[in-house]
mmCIF file as gemmi writes it, N, C-alpha and C atoms, coordinates in Angstrom:
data_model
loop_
_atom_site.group_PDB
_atom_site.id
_atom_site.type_symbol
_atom_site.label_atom_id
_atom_site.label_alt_id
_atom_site.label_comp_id
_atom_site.label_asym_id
_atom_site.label_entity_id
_atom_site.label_seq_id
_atom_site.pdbx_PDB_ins_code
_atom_site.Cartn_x
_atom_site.Cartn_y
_atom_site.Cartn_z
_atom_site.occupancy
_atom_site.B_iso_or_equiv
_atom_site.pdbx_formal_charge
_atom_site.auth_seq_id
_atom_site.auth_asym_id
_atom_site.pdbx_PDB_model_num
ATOM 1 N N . UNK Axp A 1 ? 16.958 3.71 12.572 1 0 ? 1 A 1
ATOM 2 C CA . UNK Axp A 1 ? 15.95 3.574 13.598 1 0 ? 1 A 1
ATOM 3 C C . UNK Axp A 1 ? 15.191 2.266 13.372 1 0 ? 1 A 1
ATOM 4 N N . UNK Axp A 2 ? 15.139 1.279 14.507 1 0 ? 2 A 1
ATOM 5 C CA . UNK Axp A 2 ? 14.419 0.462 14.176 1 0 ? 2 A 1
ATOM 6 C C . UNK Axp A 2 ? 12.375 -0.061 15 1 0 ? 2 A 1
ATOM 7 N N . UNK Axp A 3 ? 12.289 0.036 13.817 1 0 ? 3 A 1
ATOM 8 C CA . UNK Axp A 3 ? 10.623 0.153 14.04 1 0 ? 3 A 1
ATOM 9 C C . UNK Axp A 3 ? 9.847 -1.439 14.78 1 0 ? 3 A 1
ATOM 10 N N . UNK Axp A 4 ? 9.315 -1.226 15.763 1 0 ? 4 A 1
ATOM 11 C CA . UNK Axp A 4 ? 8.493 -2.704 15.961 1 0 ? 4 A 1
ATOM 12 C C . UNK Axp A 4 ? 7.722 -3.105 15.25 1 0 ? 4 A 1
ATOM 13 N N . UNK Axp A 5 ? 7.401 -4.566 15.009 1 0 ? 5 A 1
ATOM 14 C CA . UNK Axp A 5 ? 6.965 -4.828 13.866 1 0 ? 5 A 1
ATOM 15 C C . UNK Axp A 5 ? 5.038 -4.421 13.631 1 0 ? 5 A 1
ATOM 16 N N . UNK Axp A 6 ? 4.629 -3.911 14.548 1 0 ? 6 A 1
ATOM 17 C CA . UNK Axp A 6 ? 3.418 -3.338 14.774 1 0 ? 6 A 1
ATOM 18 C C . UNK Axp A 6 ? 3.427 -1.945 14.185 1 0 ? 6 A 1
ATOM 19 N N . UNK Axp A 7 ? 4.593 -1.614 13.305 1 0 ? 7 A 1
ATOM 20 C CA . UNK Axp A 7 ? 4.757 -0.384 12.938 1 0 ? 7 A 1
ATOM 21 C C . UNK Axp A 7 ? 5.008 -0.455 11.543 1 0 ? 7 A 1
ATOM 22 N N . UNK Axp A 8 ? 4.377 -1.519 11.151 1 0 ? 8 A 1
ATOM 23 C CA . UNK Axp A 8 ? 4.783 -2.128 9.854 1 0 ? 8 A 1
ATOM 24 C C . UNK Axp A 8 ? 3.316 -2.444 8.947 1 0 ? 8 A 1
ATOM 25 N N . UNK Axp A 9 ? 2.919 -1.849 7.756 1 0 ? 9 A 1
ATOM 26 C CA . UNK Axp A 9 ? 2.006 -2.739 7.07 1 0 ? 9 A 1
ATOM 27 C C . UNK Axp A 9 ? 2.36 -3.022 5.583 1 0 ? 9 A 1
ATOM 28 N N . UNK Axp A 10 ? 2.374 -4.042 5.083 1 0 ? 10 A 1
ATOM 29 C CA . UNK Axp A 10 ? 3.023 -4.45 3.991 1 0 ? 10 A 1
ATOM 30 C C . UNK Axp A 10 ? 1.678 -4.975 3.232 1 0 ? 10 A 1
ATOM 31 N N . UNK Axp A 11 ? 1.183 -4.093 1.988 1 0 ? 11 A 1
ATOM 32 C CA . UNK Axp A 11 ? 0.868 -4.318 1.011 1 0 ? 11 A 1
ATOM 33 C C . UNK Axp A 11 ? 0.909 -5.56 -0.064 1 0 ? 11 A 1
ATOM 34 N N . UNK Axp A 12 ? 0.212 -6.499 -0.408 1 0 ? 12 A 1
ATOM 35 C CA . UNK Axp A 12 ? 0.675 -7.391 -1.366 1 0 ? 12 A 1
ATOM 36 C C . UNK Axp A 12 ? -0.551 -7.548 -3.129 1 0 ? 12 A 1
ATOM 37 N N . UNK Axp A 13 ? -0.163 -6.492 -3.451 1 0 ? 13 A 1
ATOM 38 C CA . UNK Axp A 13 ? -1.242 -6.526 -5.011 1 0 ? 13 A 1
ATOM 39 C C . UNK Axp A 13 ? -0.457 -7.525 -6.141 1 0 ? 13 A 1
ATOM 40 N N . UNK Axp A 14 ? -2.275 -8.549 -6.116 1 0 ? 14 A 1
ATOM 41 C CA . UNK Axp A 14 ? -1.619 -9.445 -7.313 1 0 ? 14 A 1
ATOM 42 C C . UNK Axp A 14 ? -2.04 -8.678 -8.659 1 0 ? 14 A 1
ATOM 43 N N . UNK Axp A 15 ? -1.862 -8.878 -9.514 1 0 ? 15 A 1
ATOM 44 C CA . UNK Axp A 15 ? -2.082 -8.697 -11.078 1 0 ? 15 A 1
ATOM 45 C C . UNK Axp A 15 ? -2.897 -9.696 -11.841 1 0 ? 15 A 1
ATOM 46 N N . UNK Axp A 16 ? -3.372 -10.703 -10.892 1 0 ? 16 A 1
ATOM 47 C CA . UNK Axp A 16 ? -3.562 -11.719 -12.087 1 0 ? 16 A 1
ATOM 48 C C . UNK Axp A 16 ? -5.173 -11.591 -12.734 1 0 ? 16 A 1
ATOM 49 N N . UNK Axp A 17 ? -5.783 -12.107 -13.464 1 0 ? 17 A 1
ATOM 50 C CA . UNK Axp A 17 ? -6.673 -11.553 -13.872 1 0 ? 17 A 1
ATOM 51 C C . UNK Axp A 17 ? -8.282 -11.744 -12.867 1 0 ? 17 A 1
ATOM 52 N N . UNK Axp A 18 ? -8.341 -11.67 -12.364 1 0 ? 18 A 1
ATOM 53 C CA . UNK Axp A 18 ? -9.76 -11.238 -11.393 1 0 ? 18 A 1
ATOM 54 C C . UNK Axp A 18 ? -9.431 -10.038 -11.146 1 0 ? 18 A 1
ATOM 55 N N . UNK Axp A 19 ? -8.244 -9.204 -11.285 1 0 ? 19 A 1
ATOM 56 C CA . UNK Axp A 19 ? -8.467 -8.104 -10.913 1 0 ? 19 A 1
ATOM 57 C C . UNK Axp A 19 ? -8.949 -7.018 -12.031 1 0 ? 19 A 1
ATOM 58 N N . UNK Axp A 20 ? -8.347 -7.869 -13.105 1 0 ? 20 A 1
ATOM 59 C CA . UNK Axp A 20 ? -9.113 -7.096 -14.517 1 0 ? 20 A 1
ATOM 60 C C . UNK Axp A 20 ? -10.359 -7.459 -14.407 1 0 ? 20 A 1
ATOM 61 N N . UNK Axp A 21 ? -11.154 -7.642 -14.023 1 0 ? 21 A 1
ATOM 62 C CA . UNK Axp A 21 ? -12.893 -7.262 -13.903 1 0 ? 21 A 1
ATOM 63 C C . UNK Axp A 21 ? -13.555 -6.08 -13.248 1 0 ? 21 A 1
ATOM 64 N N . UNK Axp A 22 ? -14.22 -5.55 -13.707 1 0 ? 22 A 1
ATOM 65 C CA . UNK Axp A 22 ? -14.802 -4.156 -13.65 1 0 ? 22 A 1
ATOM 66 C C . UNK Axp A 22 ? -15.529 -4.397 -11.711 1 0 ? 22 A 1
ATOM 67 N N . UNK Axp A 23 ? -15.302 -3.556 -11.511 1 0 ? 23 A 1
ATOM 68 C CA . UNK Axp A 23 ? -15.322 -2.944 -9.885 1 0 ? 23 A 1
ATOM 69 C C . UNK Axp A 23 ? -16.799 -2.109 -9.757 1 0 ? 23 A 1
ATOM 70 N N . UNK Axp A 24 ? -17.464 -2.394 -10.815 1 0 ? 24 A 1
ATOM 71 C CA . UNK Axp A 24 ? -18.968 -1.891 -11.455 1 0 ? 24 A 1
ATOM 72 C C . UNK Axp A 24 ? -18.99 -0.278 -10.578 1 0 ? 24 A 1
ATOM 73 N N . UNK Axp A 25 ? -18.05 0.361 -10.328 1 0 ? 25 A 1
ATOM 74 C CA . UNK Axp A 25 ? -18.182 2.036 -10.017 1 0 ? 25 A 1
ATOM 75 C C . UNK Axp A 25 ? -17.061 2.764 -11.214 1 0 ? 25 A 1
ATOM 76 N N . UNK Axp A 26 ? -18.219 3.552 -12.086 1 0 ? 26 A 1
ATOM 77 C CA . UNK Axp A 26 ? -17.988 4.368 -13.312 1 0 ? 26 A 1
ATOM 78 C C . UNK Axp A 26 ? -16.732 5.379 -12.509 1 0 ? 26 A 1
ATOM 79 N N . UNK Axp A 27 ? -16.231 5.854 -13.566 1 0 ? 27 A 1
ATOM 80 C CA . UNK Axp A 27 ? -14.977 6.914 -14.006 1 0 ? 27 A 1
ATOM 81 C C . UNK Axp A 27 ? -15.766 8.517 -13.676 1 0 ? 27 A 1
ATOM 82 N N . UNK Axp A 28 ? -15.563 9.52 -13.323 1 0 ? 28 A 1
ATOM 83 C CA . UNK Axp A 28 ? -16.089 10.416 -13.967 1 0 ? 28 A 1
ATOM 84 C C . UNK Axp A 28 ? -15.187 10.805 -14.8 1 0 ? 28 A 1
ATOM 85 N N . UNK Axp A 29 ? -15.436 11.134 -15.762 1 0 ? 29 A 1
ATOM 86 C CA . UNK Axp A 29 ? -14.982 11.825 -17.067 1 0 ? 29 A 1
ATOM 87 C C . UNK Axp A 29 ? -15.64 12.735 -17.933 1 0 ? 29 A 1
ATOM 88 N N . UNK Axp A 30 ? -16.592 12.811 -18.022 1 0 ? 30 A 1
ATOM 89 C CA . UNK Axp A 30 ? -17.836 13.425 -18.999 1 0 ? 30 A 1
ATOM 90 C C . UNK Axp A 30 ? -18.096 14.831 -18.361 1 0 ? 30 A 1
ATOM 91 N N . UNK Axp A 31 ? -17.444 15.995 -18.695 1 0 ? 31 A 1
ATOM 92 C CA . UNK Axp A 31 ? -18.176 16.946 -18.059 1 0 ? 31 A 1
ATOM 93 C C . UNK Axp A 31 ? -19.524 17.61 -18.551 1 0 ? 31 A 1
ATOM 94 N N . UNK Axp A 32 ? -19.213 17.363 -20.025 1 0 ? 32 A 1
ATOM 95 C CA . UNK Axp A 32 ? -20.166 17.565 -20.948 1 0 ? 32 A 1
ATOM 96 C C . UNK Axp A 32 ? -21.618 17.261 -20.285 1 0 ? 32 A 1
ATOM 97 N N . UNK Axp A 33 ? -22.105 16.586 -19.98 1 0 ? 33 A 1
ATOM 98 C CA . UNK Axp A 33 ? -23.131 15.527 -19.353 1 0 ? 33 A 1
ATOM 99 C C . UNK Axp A 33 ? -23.537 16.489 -18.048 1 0 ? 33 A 1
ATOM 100 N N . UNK Axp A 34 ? -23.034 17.361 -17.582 1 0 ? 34 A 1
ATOM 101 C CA . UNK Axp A 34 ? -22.99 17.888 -16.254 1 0 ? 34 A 1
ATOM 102 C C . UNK Axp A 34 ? -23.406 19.058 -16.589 1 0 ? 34 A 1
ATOM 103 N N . UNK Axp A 35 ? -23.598 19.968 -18.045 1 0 ? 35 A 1
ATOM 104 C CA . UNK Axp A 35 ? -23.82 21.107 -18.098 1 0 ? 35 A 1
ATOM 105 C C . UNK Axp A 35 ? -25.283 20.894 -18.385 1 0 ? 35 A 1
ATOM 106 N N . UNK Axp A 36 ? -25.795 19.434 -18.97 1 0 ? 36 A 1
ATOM 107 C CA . UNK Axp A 36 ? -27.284 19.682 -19.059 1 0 ? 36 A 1
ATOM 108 C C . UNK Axp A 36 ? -27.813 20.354 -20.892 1 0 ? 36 A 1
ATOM 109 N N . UNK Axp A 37 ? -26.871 20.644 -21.165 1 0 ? 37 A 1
ATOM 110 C CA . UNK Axp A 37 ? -26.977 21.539 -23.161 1 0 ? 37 A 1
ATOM 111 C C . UNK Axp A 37 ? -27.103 20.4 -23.899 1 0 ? 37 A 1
ATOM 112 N N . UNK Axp A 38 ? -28.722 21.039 -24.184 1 0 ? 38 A 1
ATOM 113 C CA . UNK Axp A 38 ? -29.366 20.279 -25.016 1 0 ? 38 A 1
ATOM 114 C C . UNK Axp A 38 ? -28.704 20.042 -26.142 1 0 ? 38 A 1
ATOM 115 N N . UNK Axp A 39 ? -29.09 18.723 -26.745 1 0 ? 39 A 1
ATOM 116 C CA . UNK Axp A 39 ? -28.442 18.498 -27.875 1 0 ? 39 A 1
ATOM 117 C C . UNK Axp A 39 ? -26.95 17.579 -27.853 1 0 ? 39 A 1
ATOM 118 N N . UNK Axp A 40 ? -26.887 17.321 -26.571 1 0 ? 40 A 1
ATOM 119 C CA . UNK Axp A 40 ? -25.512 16.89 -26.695 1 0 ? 40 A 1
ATOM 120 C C . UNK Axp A 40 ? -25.615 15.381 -26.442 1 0 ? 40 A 1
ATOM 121 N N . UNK Axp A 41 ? -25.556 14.35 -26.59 1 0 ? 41 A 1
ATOM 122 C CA . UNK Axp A 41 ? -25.344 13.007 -25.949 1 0 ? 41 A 1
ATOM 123 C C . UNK Axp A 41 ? -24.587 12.737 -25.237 1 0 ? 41 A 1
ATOM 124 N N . UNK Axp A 42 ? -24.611 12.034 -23.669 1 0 ? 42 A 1
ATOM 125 C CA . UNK Axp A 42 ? -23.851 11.983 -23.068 1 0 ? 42 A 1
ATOM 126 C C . UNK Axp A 42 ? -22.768 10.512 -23.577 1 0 ? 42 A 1
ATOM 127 N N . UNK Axp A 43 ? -21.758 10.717 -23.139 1 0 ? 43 A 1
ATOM 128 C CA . UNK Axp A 43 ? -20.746 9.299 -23.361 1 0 ? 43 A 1
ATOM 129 C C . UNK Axp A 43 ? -21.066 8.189 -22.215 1 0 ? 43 A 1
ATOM 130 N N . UNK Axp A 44 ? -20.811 7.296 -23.257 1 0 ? 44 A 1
ATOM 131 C CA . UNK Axp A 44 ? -21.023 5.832 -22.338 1 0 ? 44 A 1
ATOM 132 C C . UNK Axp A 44 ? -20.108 5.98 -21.008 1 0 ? 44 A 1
ATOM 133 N N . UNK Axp A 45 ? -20.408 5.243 -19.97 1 0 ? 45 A 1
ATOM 134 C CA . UNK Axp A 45 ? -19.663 5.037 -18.507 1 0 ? 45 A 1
ATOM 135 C C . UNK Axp A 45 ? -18.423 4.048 -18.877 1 0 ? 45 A 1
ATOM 136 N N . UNK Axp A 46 ? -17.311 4.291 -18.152 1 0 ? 46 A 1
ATOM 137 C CA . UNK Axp A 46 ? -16.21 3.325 -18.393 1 0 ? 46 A 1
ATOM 138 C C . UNK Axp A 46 ? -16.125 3.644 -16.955 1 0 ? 46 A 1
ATOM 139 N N . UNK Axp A 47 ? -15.882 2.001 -16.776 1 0 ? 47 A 1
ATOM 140 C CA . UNK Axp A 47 ? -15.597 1.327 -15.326 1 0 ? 47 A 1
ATOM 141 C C . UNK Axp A 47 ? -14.613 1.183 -15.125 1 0 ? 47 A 1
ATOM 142 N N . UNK Axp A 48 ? -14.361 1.134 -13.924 1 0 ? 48 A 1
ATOM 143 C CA . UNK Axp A 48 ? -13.239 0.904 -12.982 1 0 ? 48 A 1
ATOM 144 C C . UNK Axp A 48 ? -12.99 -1.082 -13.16 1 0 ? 48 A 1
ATOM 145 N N . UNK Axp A 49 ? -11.159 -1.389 -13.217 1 0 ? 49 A 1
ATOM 146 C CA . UNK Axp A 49 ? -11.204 -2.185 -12.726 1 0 ? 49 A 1
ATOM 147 C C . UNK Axp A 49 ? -10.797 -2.43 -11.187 1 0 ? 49 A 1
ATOM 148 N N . UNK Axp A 50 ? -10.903 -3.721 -10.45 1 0 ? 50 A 1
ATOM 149 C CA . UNK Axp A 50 ? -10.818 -4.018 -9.337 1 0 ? 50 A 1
ATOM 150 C C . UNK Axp A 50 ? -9.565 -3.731 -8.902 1 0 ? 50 A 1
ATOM 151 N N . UNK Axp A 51 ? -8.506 -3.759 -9.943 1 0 ? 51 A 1
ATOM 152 C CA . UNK Axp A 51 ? -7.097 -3.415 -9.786 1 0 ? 51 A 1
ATOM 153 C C . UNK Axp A 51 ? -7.069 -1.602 -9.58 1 0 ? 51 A 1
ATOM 154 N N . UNK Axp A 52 ? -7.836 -0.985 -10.025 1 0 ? 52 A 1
ATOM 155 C CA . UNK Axp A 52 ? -8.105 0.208 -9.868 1 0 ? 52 A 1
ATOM 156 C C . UNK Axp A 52 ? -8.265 0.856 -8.439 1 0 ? 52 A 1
ATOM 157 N N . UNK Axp A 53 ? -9.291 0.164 -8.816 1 0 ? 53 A 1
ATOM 158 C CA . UNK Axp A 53 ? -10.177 0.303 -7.286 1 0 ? 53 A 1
ATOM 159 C C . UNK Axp A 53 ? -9.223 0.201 -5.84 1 0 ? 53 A 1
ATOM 160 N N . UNK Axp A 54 ? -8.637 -0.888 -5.929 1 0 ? 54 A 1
ATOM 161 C CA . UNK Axp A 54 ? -7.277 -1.317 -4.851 1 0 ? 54 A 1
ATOM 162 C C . UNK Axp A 54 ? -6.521 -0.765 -4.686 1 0 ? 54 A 1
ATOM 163 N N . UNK Axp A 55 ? -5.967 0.147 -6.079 1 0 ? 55 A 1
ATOM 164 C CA . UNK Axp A 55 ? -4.745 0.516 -6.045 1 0 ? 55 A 1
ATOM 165 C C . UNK Axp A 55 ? -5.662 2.355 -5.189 1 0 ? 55 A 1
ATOM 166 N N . UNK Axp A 56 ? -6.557 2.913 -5.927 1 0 ? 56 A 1
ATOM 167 C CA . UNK Axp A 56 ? -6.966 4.266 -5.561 1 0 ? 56 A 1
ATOM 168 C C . UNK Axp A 56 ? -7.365 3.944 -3.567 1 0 ? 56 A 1
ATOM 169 N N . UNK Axp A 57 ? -7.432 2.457 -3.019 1 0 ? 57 A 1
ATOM 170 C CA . UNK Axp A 57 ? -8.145 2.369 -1.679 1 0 ? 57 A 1
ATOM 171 C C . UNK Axp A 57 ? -6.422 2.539 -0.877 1 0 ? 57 A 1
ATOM 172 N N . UNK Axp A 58 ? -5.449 1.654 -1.456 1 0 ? 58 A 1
ATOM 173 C CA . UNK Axp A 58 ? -4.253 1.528 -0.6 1 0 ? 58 A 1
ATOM 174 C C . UNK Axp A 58 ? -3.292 3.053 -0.603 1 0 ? 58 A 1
ATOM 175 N N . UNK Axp A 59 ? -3.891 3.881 -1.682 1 0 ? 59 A 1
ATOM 176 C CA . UNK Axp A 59 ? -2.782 5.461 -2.03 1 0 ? 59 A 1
ATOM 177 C C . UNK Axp A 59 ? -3.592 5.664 -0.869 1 0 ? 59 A 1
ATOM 178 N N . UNK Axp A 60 ? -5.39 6.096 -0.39 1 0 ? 60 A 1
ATOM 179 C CA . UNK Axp A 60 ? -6.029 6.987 0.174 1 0 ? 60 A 1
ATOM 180 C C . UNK Axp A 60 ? -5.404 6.699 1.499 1 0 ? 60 A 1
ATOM 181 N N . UNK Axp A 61 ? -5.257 5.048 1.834 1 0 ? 61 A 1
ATOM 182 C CA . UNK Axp A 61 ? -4.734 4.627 3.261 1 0 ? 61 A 1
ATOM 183 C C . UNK Axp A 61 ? -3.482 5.262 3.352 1 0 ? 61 A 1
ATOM 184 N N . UNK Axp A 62 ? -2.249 5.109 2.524 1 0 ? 62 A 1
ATOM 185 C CA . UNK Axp A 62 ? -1.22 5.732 2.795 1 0 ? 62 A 1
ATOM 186 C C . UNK Axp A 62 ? -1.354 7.288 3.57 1 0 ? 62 A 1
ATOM 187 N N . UNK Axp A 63 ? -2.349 7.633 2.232 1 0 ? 63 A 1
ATOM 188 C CA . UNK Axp A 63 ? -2.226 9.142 2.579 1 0 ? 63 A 1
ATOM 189 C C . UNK Axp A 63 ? -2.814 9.435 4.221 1 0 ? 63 A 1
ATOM 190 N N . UNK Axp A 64 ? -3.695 8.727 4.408 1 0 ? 64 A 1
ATOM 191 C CA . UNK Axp A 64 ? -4.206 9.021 5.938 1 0 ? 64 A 1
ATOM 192 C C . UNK Axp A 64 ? -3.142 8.669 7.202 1 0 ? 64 A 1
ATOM 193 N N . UNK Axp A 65 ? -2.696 7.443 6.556 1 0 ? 65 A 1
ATOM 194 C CA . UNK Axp A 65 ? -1.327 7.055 7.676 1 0 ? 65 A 1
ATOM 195 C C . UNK Axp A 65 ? -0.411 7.964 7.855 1 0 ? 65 A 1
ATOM 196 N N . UNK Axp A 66 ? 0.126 8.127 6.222 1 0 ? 66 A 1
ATOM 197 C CA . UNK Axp A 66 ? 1.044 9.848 6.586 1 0 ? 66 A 1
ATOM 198 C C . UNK Axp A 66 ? 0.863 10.62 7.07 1 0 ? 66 A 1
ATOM 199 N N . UNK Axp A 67 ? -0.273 11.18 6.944 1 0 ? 67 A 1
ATOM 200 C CA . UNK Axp A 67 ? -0.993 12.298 7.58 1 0 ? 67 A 1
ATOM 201 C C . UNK Axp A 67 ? -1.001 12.106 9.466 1 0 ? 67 A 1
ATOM 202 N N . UNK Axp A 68 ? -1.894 11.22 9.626 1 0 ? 68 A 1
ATOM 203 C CA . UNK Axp A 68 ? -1.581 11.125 11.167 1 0 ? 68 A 1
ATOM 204 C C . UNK Axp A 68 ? -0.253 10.862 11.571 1 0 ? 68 A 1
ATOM 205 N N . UNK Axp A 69 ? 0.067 9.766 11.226 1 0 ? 69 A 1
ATOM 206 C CA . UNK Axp A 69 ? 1.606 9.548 11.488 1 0 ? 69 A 1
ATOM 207 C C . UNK Axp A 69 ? 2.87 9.929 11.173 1 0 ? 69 A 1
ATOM 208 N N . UNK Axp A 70 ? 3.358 10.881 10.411 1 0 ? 70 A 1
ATOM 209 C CA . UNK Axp A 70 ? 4.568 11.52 9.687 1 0 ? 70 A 1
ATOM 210 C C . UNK Axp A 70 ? 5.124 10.729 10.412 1 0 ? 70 A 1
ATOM 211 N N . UNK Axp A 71 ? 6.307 9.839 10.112 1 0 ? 71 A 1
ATOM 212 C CA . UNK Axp A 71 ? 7.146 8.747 9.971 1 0 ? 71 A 1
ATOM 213 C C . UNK Axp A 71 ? 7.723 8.549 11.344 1 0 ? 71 A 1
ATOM 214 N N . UNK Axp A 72 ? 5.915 7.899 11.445 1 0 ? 72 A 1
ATOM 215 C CA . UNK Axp A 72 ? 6.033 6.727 12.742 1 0 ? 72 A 1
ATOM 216 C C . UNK Axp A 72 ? 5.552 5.19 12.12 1 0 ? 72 A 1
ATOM 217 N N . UNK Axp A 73 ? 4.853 5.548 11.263 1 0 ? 73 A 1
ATOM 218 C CA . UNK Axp A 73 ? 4.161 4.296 10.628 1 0 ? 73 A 1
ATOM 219 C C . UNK Axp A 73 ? 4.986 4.102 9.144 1 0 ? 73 A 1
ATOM 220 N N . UNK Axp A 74 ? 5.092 2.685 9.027 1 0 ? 74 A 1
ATOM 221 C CA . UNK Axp A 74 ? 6.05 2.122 7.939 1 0 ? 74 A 1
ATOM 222 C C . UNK Axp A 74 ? 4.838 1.232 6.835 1 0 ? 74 A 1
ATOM 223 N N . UNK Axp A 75 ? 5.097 1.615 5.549 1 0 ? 75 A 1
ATOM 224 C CA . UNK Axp A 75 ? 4.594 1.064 5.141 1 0 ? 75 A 1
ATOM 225 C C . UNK Axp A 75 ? 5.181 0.325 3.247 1 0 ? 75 A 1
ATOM 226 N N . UNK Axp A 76 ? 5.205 -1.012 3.258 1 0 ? 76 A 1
ATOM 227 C CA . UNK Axp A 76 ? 5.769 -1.345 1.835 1 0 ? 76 A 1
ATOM 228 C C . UNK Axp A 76 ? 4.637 -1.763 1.264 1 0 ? 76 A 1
ATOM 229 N N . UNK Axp A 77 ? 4.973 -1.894 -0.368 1 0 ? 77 A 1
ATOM 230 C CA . UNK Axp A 77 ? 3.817 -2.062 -1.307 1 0 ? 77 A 1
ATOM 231 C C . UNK Axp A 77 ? 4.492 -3.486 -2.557 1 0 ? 77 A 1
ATOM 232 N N . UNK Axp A 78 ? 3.851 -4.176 -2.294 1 0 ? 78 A 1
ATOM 233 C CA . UNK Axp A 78 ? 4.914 -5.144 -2.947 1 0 ? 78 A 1
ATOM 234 C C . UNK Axp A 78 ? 3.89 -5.828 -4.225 1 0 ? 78 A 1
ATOM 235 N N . UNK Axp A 79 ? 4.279 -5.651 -5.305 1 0 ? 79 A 1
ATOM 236 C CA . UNK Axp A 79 ? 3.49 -6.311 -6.235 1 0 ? 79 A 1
ATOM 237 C C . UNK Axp A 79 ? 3.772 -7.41 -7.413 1 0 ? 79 A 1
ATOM 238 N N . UNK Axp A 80 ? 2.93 -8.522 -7.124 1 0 ? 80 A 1
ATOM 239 C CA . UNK Axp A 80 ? 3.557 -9.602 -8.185 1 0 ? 80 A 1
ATOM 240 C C . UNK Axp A 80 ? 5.032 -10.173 -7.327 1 0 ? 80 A 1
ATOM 241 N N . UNK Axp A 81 ? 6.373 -10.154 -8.034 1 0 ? 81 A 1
ATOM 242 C CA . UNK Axp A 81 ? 7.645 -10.183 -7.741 1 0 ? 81 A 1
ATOM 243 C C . UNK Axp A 81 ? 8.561 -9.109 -7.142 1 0 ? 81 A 1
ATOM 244 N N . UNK Axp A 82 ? 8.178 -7.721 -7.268 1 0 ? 82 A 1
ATOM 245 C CA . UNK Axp A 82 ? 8.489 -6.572 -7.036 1 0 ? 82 A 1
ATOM 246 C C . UNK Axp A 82 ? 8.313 -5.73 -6.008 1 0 ? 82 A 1
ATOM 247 N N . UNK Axp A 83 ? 8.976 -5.448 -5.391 1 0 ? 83 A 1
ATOM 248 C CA . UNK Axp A 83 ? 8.739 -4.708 -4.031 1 0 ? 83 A 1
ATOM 249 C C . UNK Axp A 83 ? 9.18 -3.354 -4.931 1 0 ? 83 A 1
ATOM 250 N N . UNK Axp A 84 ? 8.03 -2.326 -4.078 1 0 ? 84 A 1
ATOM 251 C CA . UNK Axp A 84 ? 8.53 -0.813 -4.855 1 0 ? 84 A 1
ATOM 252 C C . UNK Axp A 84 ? 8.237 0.188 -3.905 1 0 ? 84 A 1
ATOM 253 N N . UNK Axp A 85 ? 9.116 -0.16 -3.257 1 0 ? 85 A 1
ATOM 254 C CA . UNK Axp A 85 ? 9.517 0.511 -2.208 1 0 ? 85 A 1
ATOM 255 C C . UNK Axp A 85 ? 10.391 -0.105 -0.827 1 0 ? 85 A 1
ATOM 256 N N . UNK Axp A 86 ? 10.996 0.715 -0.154 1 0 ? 86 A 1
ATOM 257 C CA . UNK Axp A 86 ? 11.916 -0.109 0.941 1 0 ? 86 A 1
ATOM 258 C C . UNK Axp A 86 ? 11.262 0.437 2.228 1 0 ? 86 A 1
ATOM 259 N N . UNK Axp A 87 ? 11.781 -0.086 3.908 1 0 ? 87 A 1
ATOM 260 C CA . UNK Axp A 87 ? 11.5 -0.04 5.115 1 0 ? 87 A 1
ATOM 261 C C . UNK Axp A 87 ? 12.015 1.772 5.457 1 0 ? 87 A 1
ATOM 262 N N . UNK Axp A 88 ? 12.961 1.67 4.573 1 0 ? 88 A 1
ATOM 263 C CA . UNK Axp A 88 ? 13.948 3.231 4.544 1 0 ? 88 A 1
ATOM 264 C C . UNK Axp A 88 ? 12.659 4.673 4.521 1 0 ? 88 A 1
ATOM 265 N N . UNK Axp A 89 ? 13.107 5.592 5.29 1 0 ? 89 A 1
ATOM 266 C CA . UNK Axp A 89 ? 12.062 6.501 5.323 1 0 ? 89 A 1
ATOM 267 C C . UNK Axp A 89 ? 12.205 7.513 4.346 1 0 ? 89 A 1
ATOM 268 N N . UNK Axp A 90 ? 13.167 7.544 3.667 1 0 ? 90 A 1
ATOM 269 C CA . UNK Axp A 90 ? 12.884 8.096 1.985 1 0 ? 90 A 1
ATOM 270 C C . UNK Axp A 90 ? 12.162 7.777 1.147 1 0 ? 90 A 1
ATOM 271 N N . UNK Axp A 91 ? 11.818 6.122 1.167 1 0 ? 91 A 1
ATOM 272 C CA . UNK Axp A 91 ? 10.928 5.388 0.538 1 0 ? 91 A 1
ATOM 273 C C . UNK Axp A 91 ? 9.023 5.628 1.101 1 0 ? 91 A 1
ATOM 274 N N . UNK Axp A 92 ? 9.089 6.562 1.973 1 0 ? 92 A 1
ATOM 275 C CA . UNK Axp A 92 ? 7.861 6.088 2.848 1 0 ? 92 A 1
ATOM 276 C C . UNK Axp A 92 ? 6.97 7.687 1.909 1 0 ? 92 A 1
ATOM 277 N N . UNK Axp A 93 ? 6.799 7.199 0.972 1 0 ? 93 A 1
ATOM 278 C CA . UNK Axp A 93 ? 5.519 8.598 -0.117 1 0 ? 93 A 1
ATOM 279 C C . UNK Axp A 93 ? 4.846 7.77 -0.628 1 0 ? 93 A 1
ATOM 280 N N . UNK Axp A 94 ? 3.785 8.527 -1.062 1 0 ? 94 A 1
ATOM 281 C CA . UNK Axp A 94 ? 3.092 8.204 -1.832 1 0 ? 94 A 1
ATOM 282 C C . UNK Axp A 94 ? 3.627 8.384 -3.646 1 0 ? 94 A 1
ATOM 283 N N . UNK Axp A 95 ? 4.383 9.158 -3.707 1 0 ? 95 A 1
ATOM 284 C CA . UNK Axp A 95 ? 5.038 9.647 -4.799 1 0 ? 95 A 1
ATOM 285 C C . UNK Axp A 95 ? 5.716 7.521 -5.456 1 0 ? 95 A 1
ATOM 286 N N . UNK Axp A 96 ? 6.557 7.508 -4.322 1 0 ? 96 A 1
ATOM 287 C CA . UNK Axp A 96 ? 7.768 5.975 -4.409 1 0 ? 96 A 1
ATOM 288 C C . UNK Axp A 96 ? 6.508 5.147 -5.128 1 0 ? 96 A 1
């Protein structure tokens, strides 16, 4: 089946380092911290990097595209040198 190219969004994540800088929105991790029991110290915050951040914004888009669209909308994810994933609709998860 061939798709118009308006049916197409192609992803391009670099790696290089600006993306290793913190995205200054913390992890949750600490549940400890959430029960409030005295006596306990909470753990320091560990941040997100920007590569993080990108990668958790482009899964949520997928997932919404899938969702409305079950495979009307095409989408590749190509990173650095590497494409990881194809136009093919086996390839079209979030899983690939």
């Amino acid at each position: 089946m061939l798709y118009p190219v308006e049916h197409k969004t192609v992803f391009v994540l670099d790696r290089g380092p600006l993306f290793g800088r913190s995205c200054k929105q913390s992890i949750e991790y600490d549940v400890m911290s959430k029960t409030k029991t005295p006596g306990i110290i909470p753990a320091a915050p560990i941040m997100k990097s920007m590569w993080t951040c990108n990668v958790e914004t482009m899964i949520e888009y997928m997932r919404i595209v899938f969702d409305i669209f079950p495979s009307k909308r095409l989408i590749r994810v190509v990173v650095g040198d590497e494409t990881l994933n194809s136009w093919q609709q086996k390839d079209q998860n979030i899983q690939q």
